[in-house]
C-alpha positions as CSV (number, residue, x, y, z in Angstrom):
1,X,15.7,-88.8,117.2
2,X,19.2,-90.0,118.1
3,X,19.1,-86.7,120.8
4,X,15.8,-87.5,121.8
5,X,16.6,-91.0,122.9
6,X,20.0,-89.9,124.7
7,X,17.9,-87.4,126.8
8,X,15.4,-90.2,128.1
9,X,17.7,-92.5,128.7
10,X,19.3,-89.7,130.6
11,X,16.0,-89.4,132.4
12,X,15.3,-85.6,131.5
13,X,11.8,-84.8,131.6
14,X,9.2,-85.6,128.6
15,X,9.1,-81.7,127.6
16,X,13.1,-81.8,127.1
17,X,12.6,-85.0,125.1
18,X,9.7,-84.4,123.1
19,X,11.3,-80.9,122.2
20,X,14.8,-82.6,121.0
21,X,12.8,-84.9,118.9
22,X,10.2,-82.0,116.9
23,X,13.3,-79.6,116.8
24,X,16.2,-81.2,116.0
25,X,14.1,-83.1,112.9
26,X,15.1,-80.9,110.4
27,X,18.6,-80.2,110.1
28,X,18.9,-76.9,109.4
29,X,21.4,-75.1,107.7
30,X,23.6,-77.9,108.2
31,X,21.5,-79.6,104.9
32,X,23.5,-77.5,102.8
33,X,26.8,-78.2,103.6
34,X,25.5,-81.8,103.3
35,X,24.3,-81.3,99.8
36,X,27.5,-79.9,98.5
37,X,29.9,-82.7,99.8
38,X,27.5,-85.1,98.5
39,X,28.0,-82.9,94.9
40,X,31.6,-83.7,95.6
41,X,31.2,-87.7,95.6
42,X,28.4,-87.5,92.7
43,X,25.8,-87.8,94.8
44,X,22.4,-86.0,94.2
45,X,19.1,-85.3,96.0
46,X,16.3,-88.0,95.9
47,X,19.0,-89.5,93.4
48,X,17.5,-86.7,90.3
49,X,19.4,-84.6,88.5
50,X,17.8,-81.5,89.2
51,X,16.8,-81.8,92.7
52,X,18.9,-79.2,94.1
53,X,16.2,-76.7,93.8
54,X,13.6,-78.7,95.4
55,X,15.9,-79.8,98.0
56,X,16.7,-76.0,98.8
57,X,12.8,-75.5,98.6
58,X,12.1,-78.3,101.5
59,X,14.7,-77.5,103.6
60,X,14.3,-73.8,103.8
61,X,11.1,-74.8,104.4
62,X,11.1,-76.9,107.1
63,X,13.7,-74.1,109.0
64,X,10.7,-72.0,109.0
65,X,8.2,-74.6,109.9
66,X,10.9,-74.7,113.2
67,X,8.9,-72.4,115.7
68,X,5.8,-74.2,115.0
69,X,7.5,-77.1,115.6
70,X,8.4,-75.8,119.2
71,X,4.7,-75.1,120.0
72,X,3.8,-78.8,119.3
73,X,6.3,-80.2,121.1
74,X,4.9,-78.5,124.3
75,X,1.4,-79.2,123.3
76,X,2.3,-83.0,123.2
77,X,4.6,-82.8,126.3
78,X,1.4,-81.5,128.2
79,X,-0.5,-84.3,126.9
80,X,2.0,-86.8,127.5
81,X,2.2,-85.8,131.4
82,X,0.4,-87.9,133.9
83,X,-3.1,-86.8,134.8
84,X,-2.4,-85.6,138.2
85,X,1.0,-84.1,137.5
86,X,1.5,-80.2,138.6
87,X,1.8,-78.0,135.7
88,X,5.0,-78.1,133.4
89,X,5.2,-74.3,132.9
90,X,8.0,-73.4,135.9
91,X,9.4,-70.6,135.1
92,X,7.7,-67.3,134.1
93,X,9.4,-64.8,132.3
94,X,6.6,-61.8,132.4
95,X,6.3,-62.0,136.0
96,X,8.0,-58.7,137.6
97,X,10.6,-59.0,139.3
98,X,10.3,-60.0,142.7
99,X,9.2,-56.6,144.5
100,X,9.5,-54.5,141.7
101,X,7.2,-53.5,138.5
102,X,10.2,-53.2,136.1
103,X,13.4,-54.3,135.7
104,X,16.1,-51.5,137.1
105,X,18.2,-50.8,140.4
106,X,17.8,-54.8,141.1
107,X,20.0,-58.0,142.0
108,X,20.5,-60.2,139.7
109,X,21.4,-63.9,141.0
110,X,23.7,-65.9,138.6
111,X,22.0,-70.2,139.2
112,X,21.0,-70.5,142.5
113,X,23.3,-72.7,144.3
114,X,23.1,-72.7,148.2
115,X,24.9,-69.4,149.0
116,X,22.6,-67.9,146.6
117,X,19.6,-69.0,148.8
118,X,21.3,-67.4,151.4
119,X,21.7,-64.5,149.8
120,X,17.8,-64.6,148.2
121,X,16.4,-65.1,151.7
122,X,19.0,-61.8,152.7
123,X,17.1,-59.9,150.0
124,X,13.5,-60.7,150.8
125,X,14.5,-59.5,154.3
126,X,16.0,-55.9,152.9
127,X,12.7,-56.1,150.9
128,X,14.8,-55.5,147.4
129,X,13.9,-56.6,144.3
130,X,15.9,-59.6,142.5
131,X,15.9,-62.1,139.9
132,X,17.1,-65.7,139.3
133,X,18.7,-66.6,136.3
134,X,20.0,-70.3,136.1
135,X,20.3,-73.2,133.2
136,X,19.8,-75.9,136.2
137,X,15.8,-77.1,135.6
138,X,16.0,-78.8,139.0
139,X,17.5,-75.4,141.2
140,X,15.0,-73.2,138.8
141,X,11.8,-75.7,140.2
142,X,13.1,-74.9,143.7
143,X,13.4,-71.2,143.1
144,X,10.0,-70.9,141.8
145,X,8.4,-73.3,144.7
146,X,10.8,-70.7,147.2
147,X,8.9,-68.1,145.3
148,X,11.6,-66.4,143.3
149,X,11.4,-65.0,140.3
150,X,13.1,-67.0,137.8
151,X,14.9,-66.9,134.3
152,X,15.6,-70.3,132.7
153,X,18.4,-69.9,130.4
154,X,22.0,-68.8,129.9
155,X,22.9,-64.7,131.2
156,X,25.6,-64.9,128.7
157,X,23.0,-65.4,125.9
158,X,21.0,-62.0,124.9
159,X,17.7,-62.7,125.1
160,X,18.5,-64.0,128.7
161,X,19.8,-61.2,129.5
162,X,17.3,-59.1,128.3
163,X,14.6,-60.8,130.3
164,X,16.7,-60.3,132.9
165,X,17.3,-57.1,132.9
166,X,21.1,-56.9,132.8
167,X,21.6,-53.4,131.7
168,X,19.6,-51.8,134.1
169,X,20.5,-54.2,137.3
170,X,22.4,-52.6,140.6
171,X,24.1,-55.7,141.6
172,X,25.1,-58.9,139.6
173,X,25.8,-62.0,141.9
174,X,27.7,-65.2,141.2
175,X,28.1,-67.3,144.2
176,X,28.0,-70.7,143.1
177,X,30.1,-70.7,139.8
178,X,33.8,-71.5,138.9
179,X,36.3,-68.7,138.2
180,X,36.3,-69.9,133.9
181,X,32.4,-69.1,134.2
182,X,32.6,-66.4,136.3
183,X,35.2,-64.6,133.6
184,X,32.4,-65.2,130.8
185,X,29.7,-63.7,133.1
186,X,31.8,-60.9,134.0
187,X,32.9,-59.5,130.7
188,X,29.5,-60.1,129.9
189,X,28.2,-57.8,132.3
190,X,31.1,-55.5,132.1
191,X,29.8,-54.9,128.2
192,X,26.1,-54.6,129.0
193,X,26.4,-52.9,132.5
194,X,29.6,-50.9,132.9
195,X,27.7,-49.8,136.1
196,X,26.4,-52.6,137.9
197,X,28.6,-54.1,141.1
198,X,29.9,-57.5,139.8
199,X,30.3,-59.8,143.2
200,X,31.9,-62.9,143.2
201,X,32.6,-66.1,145.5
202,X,35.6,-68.6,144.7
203,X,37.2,-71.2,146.7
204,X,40.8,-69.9,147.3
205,X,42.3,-66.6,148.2
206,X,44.5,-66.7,144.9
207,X,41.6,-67.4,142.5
208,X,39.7,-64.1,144.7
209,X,43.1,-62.0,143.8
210,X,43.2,-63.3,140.1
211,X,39.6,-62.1,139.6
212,X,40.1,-59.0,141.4
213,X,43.3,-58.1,139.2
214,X,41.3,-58.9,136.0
215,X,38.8,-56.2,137.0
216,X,36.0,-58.4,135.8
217,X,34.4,-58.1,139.3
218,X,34.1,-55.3,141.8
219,X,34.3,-58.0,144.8
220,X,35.3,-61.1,145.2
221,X,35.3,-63.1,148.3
222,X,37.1,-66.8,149.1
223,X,35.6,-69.7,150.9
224,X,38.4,-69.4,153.5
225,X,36.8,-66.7,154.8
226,X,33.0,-65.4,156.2
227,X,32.0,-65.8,152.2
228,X,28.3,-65.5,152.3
229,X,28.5,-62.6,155.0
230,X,30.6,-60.6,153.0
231,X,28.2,-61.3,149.7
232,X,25.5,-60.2,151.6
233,X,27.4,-57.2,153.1
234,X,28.5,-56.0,149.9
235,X,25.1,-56.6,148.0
236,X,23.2,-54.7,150.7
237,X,25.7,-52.2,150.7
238,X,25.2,-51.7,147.1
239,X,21.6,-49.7,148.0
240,X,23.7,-47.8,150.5
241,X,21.2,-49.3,153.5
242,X,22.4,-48.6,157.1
243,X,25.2,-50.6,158.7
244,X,23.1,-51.7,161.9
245,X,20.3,-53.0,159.2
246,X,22.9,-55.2,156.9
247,X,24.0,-56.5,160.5
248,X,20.8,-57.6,162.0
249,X,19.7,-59.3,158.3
250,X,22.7,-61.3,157.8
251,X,22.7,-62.5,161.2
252,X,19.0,-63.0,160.8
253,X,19.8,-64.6,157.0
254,X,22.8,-67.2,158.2
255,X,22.0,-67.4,162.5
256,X,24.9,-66.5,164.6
257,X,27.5,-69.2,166.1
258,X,27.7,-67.3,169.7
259,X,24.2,-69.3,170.8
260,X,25.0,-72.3,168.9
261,X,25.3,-74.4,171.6
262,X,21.9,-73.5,172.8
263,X,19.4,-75.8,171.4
264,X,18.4,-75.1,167.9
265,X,14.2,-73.7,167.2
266,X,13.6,-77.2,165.7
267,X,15.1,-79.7,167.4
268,X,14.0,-83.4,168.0
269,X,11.4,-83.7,171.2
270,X,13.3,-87.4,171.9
271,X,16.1,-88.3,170.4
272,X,16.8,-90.7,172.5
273,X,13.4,-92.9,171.7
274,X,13.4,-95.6,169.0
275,X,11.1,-93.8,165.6
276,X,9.1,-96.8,163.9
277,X,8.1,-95.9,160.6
278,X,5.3,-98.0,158.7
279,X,4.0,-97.1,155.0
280,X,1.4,-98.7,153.1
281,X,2.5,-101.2,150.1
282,X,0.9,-98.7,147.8
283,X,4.3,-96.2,148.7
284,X,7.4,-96.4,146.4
285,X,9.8,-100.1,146.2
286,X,11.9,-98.3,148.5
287,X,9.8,-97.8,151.6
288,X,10.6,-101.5,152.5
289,X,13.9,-100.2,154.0
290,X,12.5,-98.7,156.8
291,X,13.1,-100.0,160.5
292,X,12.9,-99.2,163.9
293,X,15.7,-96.2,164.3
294,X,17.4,-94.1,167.1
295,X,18.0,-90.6,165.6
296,X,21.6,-90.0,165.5
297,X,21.1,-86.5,166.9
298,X,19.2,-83.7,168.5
299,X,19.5,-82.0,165.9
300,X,21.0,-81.7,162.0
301,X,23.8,-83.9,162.6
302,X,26.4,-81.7,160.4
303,X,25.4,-78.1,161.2
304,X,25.6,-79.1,165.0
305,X,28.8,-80.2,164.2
306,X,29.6,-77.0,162.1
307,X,27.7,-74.3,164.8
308,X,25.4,-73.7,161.8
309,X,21.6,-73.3,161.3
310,X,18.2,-75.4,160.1
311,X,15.2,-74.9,158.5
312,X,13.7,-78.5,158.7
313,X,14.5,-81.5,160.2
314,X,14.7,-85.2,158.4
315,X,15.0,-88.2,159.3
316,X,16.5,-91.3,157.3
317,X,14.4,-94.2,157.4
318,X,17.2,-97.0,157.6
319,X,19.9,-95.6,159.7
320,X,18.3,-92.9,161.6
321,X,20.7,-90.3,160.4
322,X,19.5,-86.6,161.2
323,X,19.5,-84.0,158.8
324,X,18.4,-80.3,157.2
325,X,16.0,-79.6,154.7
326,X,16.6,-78.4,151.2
327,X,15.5,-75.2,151.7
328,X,18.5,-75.4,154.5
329,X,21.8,-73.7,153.8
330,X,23.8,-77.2,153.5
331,X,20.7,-79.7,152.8
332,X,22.8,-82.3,154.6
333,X,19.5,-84.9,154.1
334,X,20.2,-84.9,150.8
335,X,24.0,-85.1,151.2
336,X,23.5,-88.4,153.1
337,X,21.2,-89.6,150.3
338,X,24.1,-89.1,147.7
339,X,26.8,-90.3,149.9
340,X,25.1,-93.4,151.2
341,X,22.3,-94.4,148.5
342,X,19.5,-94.1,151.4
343,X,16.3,-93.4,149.8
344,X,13.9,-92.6,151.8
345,X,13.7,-89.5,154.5
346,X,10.7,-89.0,157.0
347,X,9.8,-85.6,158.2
348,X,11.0,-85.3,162.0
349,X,8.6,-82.1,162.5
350,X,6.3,-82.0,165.3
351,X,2.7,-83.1,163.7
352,X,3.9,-84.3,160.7
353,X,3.3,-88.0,159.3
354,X,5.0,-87.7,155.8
355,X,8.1,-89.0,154.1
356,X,10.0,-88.6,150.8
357,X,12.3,-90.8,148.4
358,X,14.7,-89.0,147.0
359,X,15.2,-91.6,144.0
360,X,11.6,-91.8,142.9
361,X,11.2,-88.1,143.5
362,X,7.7,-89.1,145.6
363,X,6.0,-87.8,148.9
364,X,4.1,-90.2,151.0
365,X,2.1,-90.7,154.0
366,X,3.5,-92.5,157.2
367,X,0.6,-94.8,158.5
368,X,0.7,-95.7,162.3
369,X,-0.4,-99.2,160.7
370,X,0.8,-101.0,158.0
371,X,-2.0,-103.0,157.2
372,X,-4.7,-99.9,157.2
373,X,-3.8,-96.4,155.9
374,X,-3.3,-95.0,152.8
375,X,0.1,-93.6,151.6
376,X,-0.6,-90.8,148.7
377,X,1.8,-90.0,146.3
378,X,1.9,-86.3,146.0
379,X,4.4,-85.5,142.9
């Protein structure tokens, strides 16, 4: 229970909860090296005699009682959820992987941090099949919503891997972990996959050549350099497609920097005008923030500044401060949520009257009127 309360006060989600609570009851194994310390000091089960045999009894039988115990927790977790909540079931392990009817000759992405979005989207392009293995709940939910095929668990663990299909992937990528993890994954892979092309991104040319000399990876590329080009080069280059083709899809993945001073596909009608934004009481504590504002930019205020590309626009409610999308290589409306505590974000799409608050996790509707109109909460 101790676990259980540590994980709501850490605000995970009911399932996690509920499943500490129902699985960690019993304590395992662990009883019995309990029971003979307690020997040690005179102690005895129940305080009888002869109650190691019944204590043995219970306890094995409550270790087997353990995968039943799994299956009610998510039966109570479903029932605990809010009516109108989306389904809790995110990831989907049976599901082929993406493009494919079995598990061989495909990519398989190590979390999915931002460069391995880029290199997803680079994949869907080429039309190759891939999967998404990560530990993260929160960058799992975005993969599945993105429409990846996703893996919830540990690649270093077996039965991850197996789901996964390690031994009979082309390419394994980590883009987004440290060198101490991407040692473990490697060896990993190296035992399971002698054959697969191990790719790797760090952030320094000597941590590239450390990896490189422990021939735990095949290739391993630095943020100093063009990292996410060179991933994708070398991932596409594992299927041996045509130069001209890995060209015109990782230009087509990242956007080039020659036009970047052209103005982006999506960029803001008026930034000049003053953006009122009005919500009905019914929206979340935070959408009493919101005043008149003067975007700060045409465009994404970083990736202008960077010569970089958008998806999506946002707009920040208090300050005005424009920025991308999370489905965006850099998600820079999110960065200026973390770095400046603003909540709330409107959409700054042509046509569309919606906003979200990135502390209450909740969508809502802008209303032209704050006295009339409806804001819906759409979890």
């Amino acid at each position: 229970m101790t676990t259980a309360v540590a994980a709501a006060v850490l605000g995970r989600p009911r399932s996690v909860v509920v499943g500490a609570a129902f699985v960690l009851a019993q304590v395992g194994e662990f009883s019995f090296v309990l029971e003979r310390a307690g020997q040690e000091v005179g102690l005895s089960p129940a305080g009888l005699d002869q109650g190691s045999d019944a204590f043995i009894a219970v306890t094995v039988l409550l270790m087997m009682l353990s995968p039943l115990g799994i299956r009610l927790a998510e039966t109570v977790s479903r029932r605990l959820e809010p009516g109108d909540a989306p389904p809790r079931k995110v990831y989907d392990v049976d599901t082929p992987v993406h493009g494919h009817t079995d598990q061989r000759d495909h990519v398989v992405l190590a979390d999915y941090g931002p460069r391995a979005r880029q290199i997803a989207a680079a994949l869907d392009l080429a039309d190759l099949a891939y999967v998404v293995v990560t530990l993260d709940p929160d960058a799992g939910r975005l993969a599945v919503e993105e429409g990846r095929r996703v893996v919830q668990g540990d690649l270093v663990r077996s039965m991850t891997a197996e789901q996964a299909g390690l031994e009979g992937a082309r390419v394994v990528m980590m883009a987004d972990d440290d060198v101490e993890r991407i040692h473990q994954l490697g060896a990993v892979v190296r035992a399971l996959n002698p054959d697969a092309v191990v790719l790797a991104r760090v952030a320094g040319i000597e941590q590239a050549a450390e990896l490189q000399a422990g021939g735990v990876v095949d290739h391993v590329v630095a943020d100093e350099g063009a990292s996410v080009d060179a991933l994708i080069g070398h991932t596409l280059g594992a299927f041996a497609l045509p130069e001209r083709v890995v060209e015109v899809i990782t230009q087509s993945t990242l956007g080039t920097v020659e036009h970047a001073e052209d103005p982006p596909a999506h960029s803001l009608a008026d930034p000049d005008g003053i953006v009122h934004t009005h919500f009905d009481e019914t929206a979340c504590e935070h959408a009493d923030t919101a005043r008149a504002v003067r975007p700060s930019a045409r465009g994404c205020e970083e990736c202008l500044a960077q010569g970089s590309r958008w998806v999506h626009l946002r707009l920040c409610v208090e300050c005005g401060h424009v920025g991308c999308c999370d489905s965006s290589p850099h998600r820079h409306a999110r960065a200026h949520h973390l770095e400046t505590g603003h909540a709330v974000m409107r959409s700054a799409e042509p046509g569309e009257d919606w906003a979200y608050c990135f502390v209450d996790r909740l969508t809502f509707d802008v209303v032209d009127d704050a006295a009339t109109g409806t804001a819906r909460g759409r979890r």
